[in-house]
PDB file of N, CA, C and O in Angstrom:
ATOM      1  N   UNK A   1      -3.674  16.448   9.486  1.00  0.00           N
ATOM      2  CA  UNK A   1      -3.169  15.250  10.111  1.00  0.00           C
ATOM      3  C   UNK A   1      -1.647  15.300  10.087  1.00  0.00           C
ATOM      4  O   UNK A   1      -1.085  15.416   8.998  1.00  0.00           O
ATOM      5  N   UNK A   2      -0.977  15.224  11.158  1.00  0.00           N
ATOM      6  CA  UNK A   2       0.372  14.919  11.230  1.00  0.00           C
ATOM      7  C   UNK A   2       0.742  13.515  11.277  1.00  0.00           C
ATOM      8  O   UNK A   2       0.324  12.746  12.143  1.00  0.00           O
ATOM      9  N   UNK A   3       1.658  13.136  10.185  1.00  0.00           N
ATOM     10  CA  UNK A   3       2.334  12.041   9.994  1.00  0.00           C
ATOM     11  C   UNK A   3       3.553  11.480  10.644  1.00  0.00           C
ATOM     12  O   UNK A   3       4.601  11.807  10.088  1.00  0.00           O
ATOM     13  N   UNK A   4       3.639  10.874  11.469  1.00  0.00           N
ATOM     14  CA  UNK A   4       5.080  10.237  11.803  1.00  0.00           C
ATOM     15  C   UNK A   4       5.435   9.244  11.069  1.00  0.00           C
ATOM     16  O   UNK A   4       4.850   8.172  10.917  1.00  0.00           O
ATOM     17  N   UNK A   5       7.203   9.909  10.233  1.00  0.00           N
ATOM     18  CA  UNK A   5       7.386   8.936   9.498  1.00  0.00           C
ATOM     19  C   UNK A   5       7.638   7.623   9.629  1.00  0.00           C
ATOM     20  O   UNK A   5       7.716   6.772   8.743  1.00  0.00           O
ATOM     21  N   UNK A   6       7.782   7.493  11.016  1.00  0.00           N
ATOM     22  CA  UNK A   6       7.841   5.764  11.229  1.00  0.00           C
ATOM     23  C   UNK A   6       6.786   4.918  11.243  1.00  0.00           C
ATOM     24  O   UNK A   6       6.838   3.718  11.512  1.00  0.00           O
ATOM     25  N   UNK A   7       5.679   5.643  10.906  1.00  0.00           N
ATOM     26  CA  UNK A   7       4.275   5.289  10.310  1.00  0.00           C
ATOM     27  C   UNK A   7       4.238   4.677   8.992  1.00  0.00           C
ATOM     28  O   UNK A   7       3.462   3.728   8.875  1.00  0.00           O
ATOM     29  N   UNK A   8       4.890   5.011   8.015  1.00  0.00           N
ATOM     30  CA  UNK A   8       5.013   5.295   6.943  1.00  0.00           C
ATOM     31  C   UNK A   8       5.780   3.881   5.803  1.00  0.00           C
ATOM     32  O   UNK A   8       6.871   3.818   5.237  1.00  0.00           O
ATOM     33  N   UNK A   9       4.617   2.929   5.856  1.00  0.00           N
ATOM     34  CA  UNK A   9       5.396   1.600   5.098  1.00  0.00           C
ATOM     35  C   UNK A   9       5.531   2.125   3.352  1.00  0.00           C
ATOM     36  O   UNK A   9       4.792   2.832   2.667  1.00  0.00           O
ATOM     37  N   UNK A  10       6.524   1.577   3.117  1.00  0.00           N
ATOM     38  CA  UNK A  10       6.638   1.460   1.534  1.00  0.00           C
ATOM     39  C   UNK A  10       6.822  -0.339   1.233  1.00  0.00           C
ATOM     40  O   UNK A  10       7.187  -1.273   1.947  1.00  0.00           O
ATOM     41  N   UNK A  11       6.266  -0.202  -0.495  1.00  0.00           N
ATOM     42  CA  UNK A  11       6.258  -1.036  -0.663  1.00  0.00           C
ATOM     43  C   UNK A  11       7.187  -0.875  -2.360  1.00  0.00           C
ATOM     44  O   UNK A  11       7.782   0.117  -2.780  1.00  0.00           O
ATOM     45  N   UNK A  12       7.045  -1.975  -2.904  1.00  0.00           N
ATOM     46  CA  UNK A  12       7.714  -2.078  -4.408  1.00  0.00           C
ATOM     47  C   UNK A  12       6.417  -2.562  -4.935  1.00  0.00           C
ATOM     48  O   UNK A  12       6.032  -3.080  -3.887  1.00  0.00           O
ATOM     49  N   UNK A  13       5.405  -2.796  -5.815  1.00  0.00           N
ATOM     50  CA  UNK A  13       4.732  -3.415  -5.986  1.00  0.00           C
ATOM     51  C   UNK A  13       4.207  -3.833  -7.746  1.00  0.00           C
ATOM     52  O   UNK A  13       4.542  -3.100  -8.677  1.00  0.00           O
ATOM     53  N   UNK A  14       3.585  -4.768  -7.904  1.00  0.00           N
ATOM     54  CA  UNK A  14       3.129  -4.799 -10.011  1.00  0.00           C
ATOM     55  C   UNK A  14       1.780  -4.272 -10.035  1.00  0.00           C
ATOM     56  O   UNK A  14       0.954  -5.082 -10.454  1.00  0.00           O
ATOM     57  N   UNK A  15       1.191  -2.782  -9.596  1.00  0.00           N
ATOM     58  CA  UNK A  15      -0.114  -2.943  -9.891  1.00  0.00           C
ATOM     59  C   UNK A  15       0.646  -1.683 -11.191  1.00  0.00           C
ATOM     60  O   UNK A  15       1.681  -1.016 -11.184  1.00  0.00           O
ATOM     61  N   UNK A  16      -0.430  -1.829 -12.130  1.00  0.00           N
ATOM     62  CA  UNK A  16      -0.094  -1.339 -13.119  1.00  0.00           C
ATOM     63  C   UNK A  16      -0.749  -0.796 -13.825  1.00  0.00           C
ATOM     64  O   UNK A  16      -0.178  -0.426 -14.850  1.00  0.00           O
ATOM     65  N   UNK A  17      -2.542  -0.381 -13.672  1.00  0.00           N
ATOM     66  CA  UNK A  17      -3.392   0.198 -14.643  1.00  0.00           C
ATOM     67  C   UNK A  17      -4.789   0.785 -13.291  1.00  0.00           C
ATOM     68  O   UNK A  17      -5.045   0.557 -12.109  1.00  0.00           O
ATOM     69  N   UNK A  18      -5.263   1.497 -14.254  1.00  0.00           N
ATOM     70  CA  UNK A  18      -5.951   2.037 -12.904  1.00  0.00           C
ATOM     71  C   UNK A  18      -6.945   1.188 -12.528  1.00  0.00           C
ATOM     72  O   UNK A  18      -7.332   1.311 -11.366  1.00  0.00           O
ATOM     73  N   UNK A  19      -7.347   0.537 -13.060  1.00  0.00           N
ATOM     74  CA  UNK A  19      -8.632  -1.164 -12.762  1.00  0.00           C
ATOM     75  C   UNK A  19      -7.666  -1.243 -11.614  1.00  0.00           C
ATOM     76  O   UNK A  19      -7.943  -0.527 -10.652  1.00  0.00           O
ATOM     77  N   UNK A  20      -6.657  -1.932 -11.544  1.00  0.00           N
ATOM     78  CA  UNK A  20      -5.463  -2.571 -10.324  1.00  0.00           C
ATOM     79  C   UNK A  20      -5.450  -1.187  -9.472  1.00  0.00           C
ATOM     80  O   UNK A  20      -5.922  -1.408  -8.357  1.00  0.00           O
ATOM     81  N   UNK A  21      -5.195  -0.299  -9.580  1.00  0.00           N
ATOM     82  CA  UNK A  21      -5.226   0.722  -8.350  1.00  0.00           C
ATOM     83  C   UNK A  21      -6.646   0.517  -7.695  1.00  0.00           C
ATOM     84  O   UNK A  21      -6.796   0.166  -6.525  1.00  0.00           O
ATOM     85  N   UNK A  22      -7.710   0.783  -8.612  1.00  0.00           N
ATOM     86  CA  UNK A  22      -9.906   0.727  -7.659  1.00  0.00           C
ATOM     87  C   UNK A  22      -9.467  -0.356  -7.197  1.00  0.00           C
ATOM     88  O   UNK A  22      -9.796  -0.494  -6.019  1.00  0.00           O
ATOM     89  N   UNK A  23      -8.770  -1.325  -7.668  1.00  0.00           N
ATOM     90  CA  UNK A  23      -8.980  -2.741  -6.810  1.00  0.00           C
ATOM     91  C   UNK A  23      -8.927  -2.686  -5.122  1.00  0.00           C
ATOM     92  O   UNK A  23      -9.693  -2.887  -4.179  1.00  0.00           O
ATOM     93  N   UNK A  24      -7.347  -2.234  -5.385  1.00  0.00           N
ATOM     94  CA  UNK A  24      -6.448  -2.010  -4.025  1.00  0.00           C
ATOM     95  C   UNK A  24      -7.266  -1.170  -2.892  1.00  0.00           C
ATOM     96  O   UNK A  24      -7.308  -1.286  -1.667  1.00  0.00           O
ATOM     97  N   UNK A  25      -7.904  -0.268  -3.812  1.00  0.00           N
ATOM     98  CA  UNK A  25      -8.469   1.335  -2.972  1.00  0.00           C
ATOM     99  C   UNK A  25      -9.627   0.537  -2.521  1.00  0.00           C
ATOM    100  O   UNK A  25      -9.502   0.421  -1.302  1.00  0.00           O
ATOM    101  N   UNK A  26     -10.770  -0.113  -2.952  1.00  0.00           N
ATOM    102  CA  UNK A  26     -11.287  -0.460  -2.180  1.00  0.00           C
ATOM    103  C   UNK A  26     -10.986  -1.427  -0.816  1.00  0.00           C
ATOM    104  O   UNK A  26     -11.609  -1.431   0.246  1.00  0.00           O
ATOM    105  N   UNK A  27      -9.894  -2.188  -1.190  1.00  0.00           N
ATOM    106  CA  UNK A  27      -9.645  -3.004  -0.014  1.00  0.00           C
ATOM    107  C   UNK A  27      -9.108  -1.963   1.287  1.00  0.00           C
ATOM    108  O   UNK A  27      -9.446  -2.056   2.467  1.00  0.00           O
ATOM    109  N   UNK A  28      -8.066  -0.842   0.609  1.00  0.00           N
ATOM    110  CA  UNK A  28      -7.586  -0.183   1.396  1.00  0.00           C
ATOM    111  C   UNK A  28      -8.046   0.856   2.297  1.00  0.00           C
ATOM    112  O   UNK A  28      -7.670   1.378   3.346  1.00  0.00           O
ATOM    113  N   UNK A  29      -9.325   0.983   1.208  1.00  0.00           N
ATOM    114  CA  UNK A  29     -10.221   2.591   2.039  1.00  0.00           C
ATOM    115  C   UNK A  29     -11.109   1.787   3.044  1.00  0.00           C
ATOM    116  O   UNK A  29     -11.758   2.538   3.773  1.00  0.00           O
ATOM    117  N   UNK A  30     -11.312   0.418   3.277  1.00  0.00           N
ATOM    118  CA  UNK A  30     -12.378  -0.210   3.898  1.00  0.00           C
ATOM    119  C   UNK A  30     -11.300  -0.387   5.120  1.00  0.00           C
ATOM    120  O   UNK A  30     -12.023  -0.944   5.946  1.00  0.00           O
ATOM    121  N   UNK A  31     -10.382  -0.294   5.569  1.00  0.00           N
ATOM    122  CA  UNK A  31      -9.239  -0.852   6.397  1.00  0.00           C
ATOM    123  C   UNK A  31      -8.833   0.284   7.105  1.00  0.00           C
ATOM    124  O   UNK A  31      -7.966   1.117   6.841  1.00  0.00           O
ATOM    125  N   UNK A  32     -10.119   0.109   8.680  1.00  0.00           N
ATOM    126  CA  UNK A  32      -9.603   1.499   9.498  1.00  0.00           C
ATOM    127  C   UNK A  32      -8.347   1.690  10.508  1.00  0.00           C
ATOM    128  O   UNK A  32      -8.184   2.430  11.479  1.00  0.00           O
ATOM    129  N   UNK A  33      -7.275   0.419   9.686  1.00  0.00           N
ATOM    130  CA  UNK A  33      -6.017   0.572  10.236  1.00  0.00           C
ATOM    131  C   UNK A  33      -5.038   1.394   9.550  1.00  0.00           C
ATOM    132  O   UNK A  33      -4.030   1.874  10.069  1.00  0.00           O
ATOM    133  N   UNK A  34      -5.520   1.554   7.988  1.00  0.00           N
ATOM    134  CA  UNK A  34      -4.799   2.441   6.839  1.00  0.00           C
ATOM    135  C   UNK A  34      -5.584   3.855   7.035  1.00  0.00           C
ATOM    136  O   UNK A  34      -6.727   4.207   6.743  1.00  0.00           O
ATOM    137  N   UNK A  35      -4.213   4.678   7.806  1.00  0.00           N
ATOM    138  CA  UNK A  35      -4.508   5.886   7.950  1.00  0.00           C
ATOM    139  C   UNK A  35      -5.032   6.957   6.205  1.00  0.00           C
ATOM    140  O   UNK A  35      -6.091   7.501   5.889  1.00  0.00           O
ATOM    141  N   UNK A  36      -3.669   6.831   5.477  1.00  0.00           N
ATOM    142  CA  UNK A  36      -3.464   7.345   4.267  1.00  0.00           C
ATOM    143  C   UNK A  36      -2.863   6.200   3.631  1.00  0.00           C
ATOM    144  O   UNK A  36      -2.511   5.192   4.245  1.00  0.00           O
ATOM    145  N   UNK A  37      -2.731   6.409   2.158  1.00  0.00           N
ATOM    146  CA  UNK A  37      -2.101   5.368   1.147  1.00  0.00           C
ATOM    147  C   UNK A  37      -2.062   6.254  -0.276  1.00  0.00           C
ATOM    148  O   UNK A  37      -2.946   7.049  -0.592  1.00  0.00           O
ATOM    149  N   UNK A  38      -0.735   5.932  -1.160  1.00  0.00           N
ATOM    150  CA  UNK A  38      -0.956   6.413  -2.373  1.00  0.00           C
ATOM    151  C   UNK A  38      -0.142   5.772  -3.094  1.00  0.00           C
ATOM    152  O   UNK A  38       0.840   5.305  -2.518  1.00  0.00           O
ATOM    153  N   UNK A  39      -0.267   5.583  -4.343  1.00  0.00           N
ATOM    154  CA  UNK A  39       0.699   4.521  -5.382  1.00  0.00           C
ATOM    155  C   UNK A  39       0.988   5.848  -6.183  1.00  0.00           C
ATOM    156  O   UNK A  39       0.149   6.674  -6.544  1.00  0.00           O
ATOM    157  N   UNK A  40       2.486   5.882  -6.404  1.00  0.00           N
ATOM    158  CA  UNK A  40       2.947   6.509  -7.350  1.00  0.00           C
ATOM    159  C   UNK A  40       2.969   5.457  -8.965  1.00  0.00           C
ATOM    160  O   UNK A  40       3.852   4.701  -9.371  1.00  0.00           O
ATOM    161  N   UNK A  41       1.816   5.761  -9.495  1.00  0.00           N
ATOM    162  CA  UNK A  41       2.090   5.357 -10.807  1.00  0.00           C
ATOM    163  C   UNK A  41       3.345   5.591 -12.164  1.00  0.00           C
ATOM    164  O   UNK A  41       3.810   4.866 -13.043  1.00  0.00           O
ATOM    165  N   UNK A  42       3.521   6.886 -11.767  1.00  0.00           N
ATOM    166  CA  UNK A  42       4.758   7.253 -12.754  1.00  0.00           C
ATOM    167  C   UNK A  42       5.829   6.410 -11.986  1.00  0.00           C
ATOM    168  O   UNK A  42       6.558   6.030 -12.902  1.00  0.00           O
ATOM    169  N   UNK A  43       6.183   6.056 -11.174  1.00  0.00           N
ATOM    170  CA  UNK A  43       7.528   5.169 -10.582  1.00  0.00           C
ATOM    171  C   UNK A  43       7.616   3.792 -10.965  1.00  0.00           C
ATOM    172  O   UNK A  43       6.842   2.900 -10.617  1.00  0.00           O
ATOM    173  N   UNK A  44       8.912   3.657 -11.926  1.00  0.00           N
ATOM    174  CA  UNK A  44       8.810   2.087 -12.333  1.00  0.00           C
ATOM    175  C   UNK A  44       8.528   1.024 -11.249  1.00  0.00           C
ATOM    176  O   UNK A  44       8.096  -0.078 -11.586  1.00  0.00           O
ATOM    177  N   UNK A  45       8.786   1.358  -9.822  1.00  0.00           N
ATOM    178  CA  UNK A  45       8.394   0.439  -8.995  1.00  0.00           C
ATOM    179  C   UNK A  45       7.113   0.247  -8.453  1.00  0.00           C
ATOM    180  O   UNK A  45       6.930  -0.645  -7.624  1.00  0.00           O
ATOM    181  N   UNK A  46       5.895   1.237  -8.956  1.00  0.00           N
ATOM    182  CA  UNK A  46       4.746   1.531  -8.725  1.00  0.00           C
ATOM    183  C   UNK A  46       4.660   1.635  -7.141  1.00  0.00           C
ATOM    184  O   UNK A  46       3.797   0.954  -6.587  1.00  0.00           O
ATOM    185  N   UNK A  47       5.535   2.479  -6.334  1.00  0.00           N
ATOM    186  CA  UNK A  47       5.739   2.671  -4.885  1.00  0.00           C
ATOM    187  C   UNK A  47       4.449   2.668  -4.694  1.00  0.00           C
ATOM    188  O   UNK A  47       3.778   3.368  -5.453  1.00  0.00           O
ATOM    189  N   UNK A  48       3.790   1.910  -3.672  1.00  0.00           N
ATOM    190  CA  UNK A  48       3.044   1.923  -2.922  1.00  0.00           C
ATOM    191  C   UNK A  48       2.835   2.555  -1.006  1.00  0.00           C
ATOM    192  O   UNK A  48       2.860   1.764  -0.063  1.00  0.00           O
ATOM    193  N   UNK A  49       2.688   3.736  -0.878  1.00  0.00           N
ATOM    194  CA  UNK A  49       3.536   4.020   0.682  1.00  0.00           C
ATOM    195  C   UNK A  49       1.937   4.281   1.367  1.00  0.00           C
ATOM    196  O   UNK A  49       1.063   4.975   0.848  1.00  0.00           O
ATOM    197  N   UNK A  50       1.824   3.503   2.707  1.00  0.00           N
ATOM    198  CA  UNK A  50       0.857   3.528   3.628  1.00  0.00           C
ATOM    199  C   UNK A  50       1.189   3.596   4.799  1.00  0.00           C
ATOM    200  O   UNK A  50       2.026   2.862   5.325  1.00  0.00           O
ATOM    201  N   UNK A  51       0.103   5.157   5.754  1.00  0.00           N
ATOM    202  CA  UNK A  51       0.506   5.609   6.445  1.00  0.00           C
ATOM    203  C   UNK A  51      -0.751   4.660   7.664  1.00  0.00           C
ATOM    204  O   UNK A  51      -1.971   4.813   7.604  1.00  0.00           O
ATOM    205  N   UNK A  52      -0.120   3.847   8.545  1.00  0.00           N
ATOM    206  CA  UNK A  52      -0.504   3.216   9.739  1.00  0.00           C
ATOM    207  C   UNK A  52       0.178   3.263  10.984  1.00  0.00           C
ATOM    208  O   UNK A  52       1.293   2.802  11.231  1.00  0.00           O
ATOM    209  N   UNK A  53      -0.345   3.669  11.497  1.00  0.00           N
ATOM    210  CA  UNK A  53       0.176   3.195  13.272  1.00  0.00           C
ATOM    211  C   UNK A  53      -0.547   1.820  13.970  1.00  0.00           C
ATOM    212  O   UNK A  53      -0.945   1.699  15.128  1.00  0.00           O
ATOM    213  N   UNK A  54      -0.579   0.858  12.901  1.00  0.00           N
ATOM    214  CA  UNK A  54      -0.767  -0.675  13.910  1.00  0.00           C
ATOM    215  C   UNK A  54      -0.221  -1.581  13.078  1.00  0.00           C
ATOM    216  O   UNK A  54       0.264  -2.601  13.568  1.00  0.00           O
ATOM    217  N   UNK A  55      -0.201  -1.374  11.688  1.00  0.00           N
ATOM    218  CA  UNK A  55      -0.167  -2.634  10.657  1.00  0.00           C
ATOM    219  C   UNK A  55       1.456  -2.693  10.520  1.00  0.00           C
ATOM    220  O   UNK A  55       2.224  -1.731  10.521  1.00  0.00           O
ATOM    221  N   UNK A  56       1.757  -3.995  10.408  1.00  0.00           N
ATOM    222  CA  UNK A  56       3.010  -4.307   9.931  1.00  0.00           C
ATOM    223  C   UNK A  56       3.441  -4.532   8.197  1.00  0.00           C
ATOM    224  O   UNK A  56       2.628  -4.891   7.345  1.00  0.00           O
ATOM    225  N   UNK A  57       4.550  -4.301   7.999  1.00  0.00           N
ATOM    226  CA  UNK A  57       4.906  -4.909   6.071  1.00  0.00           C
ATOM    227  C   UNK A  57       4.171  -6.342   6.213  1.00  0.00           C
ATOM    228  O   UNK A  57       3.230  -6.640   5.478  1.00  0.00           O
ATOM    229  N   UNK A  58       4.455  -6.835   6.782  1.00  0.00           N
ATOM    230  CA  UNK A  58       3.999  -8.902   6.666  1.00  0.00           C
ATOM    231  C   UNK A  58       2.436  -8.569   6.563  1.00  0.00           C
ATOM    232  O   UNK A  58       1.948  -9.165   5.602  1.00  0.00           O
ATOM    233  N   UNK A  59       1.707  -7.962   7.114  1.00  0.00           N
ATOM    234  CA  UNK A  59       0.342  -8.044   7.041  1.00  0.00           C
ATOM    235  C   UNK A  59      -0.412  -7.113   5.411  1.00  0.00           C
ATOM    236  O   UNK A  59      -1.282  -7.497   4.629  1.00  0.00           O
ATOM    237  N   UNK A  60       0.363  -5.887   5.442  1.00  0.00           N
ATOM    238  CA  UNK A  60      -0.015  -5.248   4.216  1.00  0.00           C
ATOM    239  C   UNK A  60       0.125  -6.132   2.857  1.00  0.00           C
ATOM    240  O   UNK A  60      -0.766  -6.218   2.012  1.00  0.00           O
ATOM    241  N   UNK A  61       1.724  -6.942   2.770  1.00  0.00           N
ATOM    242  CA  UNK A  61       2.037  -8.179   2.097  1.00  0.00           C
ATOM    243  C   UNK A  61       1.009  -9.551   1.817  1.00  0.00           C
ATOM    244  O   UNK A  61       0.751 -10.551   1.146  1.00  0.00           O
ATOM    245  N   UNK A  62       0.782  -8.934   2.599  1.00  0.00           N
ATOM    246  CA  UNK A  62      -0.398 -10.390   3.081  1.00  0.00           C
ATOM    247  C   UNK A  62      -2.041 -10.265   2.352  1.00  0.00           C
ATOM    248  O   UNK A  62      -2.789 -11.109   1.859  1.00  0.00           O
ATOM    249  N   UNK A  63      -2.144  -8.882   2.551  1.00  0.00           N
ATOM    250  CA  UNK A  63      -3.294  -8.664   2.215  1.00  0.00           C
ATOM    251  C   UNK A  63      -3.351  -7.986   0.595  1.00  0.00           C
ATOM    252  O   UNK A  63      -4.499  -7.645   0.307  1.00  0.00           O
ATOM    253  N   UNK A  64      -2.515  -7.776  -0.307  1.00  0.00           N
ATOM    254  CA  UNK A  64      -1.824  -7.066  -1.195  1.00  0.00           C
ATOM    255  C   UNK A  64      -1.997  -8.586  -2.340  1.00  0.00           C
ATOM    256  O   UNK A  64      -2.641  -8.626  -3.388  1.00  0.00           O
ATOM    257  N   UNK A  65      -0.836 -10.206  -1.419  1.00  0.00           N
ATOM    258  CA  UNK A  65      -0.870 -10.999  -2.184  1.00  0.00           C
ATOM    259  C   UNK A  65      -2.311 -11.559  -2.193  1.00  0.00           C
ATOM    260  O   UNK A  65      -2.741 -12.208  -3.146  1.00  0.00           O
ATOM    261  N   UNK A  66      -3.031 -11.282  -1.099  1.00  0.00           N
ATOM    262  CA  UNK A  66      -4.859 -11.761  -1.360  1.00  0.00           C
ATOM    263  C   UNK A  66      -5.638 -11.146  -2.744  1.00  0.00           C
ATOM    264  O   UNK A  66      -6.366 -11.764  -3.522  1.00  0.00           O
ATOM    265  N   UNK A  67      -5.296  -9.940  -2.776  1.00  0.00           N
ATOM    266  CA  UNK A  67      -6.321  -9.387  -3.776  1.00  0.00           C
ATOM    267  C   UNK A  67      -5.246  -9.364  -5.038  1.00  0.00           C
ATOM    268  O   UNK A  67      -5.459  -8.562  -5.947  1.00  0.00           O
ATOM    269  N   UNK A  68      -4.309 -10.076  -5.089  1.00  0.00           N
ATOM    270  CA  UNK A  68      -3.911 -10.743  -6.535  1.00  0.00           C
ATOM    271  C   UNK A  68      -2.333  -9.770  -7.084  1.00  0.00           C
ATOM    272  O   UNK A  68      -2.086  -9.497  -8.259  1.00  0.00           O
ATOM    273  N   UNK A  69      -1.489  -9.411  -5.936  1.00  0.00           N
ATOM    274  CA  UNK A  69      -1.213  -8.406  -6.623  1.00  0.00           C
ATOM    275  C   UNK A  69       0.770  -8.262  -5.461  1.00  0.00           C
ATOM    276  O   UNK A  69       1.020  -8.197  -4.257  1.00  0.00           O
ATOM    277  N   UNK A  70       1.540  -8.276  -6.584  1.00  0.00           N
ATOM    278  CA  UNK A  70       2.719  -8.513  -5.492  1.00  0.00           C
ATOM    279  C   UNK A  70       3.569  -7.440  -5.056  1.00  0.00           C
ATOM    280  O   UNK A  70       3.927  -6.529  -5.803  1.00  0.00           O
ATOM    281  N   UNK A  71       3.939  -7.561  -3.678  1.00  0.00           N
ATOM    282  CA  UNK A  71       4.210  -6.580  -2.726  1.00  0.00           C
ATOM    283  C   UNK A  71       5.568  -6.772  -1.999  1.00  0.00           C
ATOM    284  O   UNK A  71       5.799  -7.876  -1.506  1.00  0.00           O
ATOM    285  N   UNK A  72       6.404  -5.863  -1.907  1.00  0.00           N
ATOM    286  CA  UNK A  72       7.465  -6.433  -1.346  1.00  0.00           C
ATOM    287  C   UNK A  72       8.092  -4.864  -0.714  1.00  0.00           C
ATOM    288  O   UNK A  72       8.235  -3.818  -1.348  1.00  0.00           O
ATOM    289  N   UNK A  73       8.388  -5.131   0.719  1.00  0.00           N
ATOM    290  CA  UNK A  73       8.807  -3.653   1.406  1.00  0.00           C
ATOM    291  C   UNK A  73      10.091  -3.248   0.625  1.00  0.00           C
ATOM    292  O   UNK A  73      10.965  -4.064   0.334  1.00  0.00           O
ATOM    293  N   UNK A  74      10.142  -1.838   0.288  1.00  0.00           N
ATOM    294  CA  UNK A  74      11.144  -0.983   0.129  1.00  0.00           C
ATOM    295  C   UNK A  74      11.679  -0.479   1.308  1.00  0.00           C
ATOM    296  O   UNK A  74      10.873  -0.121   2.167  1.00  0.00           O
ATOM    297  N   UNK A  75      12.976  -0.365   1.553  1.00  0.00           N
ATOM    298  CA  UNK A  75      13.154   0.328   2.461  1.00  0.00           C
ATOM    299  C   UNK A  75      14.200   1.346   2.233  1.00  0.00           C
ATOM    300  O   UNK A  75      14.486   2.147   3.123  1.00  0.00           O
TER     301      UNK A  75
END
């Protein structure tokens, strides 16, 4: 799969243990607008970067503060 990086949202986010990552992954692997996704756990900001060609930051934000968990674009 080739990625265009303007695909490519980041986020800052508090998930912090791997319970909080299965959380996310299921919401995220069910969402056939999220091409790819991966949380860098070793990064104090727990980067969150998801690769979409439809979804906007406001909607990933959106759906991030639903399943309990806070999100804010890096750029």
């Amino acid at each position: 799969m080739t990625v265009d990086i303007s695909n490519i949202l980041i986020f800052k986010t508090n998930i912090r243990t791997e319970f909080d990552k299965l959380r996310i992954k299921n919401v995220l692997d069910a969402s056939l607008k999220v091409l790819k996704w991966n949380i860098d756990m070793d990064d104090v900001d727990r980067v969150l970067r998801i690769v979409s060609d439809s979804l906007t930051p406001d909607q990933i934000i959106s759906v991030m503060d639903y399943v309990g968990y806070e999100c804010a674009e890096l750029e």
